[in-house]
N, C-alpha and C positions, 0 to 999 in steps of 0.2 A: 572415445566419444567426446563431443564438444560440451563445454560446461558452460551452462547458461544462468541466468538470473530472469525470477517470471515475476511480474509485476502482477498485483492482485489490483485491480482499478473498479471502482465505483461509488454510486451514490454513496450519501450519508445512510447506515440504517438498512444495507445489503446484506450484513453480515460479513461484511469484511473479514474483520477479528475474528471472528469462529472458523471461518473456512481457514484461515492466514495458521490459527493456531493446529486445527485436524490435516493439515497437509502437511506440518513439518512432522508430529504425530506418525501418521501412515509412513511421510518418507523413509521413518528410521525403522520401521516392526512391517511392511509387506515388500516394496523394496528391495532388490538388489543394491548393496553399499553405494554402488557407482553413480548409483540413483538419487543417494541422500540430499537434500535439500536445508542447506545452514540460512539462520535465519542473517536479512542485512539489518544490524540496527542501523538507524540514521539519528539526527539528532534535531534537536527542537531547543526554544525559551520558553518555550508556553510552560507553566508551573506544573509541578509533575501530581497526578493525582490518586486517590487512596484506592494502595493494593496495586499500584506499581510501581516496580523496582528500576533505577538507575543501569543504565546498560543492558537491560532487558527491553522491556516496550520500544524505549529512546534514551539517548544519552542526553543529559538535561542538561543544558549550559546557558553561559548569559551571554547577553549581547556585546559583551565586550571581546569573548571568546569566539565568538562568531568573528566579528570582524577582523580580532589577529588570524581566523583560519584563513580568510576572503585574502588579506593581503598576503598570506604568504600562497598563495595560488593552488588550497586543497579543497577546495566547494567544488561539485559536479556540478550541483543542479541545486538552487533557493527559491523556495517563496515563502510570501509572510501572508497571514490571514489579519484582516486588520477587526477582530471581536471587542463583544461589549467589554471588556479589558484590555483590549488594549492590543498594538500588534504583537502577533505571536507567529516566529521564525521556524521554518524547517527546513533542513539540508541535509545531504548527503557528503561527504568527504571521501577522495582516493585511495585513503590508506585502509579501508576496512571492506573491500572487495580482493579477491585473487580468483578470477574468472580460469586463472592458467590449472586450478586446482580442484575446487569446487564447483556447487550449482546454487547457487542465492536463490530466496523468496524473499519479497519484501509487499509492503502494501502503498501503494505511490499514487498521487495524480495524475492526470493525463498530462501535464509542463512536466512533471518528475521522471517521468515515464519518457518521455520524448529528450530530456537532455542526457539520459541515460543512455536511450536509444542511438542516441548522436555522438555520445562518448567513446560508447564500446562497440556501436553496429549493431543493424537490426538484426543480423545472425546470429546474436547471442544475446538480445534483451528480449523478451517474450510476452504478451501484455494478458491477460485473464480478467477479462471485463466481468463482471458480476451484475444482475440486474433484478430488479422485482417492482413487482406494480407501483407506483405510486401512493397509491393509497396507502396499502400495506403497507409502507416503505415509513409515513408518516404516523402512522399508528404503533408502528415501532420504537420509532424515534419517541415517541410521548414518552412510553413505556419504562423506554430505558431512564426515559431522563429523571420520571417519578423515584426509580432506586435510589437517586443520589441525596446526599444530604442537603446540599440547598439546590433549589428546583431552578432552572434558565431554561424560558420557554423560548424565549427572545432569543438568544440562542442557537436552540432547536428550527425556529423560525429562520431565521437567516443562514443557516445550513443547509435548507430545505430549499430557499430561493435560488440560493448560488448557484445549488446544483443543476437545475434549469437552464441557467447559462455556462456553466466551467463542463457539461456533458450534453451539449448539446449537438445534433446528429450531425452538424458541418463541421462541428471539432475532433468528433468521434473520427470524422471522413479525414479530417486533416493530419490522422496521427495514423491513419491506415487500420485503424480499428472497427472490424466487421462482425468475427464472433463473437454470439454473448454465452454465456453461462447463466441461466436462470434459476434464480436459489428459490423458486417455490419448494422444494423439496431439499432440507442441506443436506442428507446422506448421497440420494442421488446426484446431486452440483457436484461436491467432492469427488466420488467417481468419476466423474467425466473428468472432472480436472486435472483430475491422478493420470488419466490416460493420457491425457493432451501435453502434459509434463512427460509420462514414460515416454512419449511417440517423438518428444523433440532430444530431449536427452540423448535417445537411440540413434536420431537421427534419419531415421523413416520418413 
């Protein structure tokens, strides 16, 4: 069976994270082995924040580490968010994929997702668009942000904007992305998901 890597893509405030964490979850306990799904870390400078661990979520590095990876020619795919702090970097590197073995999840942009795509072939990079209302989507986002210890609405705001333009239905069209996965329901999303991973994995 071919081994693939499925990119989980969407707005801020879809539930990314939730779905990204219940699919690695099911991969290993309903699942046949062949099935299993390892997670891809990638890596970031954005500061890492409380209740997550190094090499878990992302591998945390600085911008100086970045750049010896860039010159020696291990970056797939870069981009930086330029936040009210300041720019903050994410990539991916070659040496923490083996497609010839496994099957990756990871959670990517649609630029991440597309130099992915273009690395490895779209027969083996699989994209899991995730979507929900708008509204909801921003009512979410409040939500989560009230949890944290200091509050960035500003933030929250400029996340909300972007995504208007960085998911917009010509770019969606430009990266060949058609299905969605609607998380009104996250038990139900997940199941579908699950099946859309079993069904390529299998190769049906």
């Amino acid at each position: 069976m071919n081994k693939k890597l499925f990119c989980i893509i969407g707005k801020s405030a879809t539930g990314k994270d939730t779905i990204y964490t219940g699919l690695l979850y099911l991969s290993k306990t309903i699942l046949d082995h062949s099935y299993q799904l390892y997670p891809l870390v990638t890596c970031t400078t954005r500061p890492i924040r409380p209740g997550e661990t190094n090499g878990k979520e992302y591998h945390f590095v600085t911008v100086d580490e970045l750049n010896r990876l860039m010159e020696l020619g291990k970056v797939i795919e870069h981009r930086v968010y330029h936040t009210v702090h300041g720019d903050w970097h994410y990539f991916t590197t070659d040496d923490v994929i083996d497609l010839e073995h496994k099957n990756y999840i990871t959670i990517a942009t649609l630029e991440s997702y597309r130099k992915l795509r273009d690395y490895y072939g779209e027969d083996r990079v699989v994209p899991l668009y995730i979507t929900v209302p708008d509204d909801r989507r921003l009512i979410r986002a409040v939500k989560r942000e009230k949890q944290q210890k200091t509050n960035e609405y500003s933030e929250v705001c400029r996340r909300y904007l972007a995504d208007e333009n960085d998911f917009s239905e010509e770019k969606l069209k430009e990266c060949g992305i058609t299905e969605q996965f609607v998380n009104d329901d996250l038990t139900e999303c997940t199941q579908q998901i699950l099946n859309k991973i079993a069904k390529e994995v299998s190769g049906e």
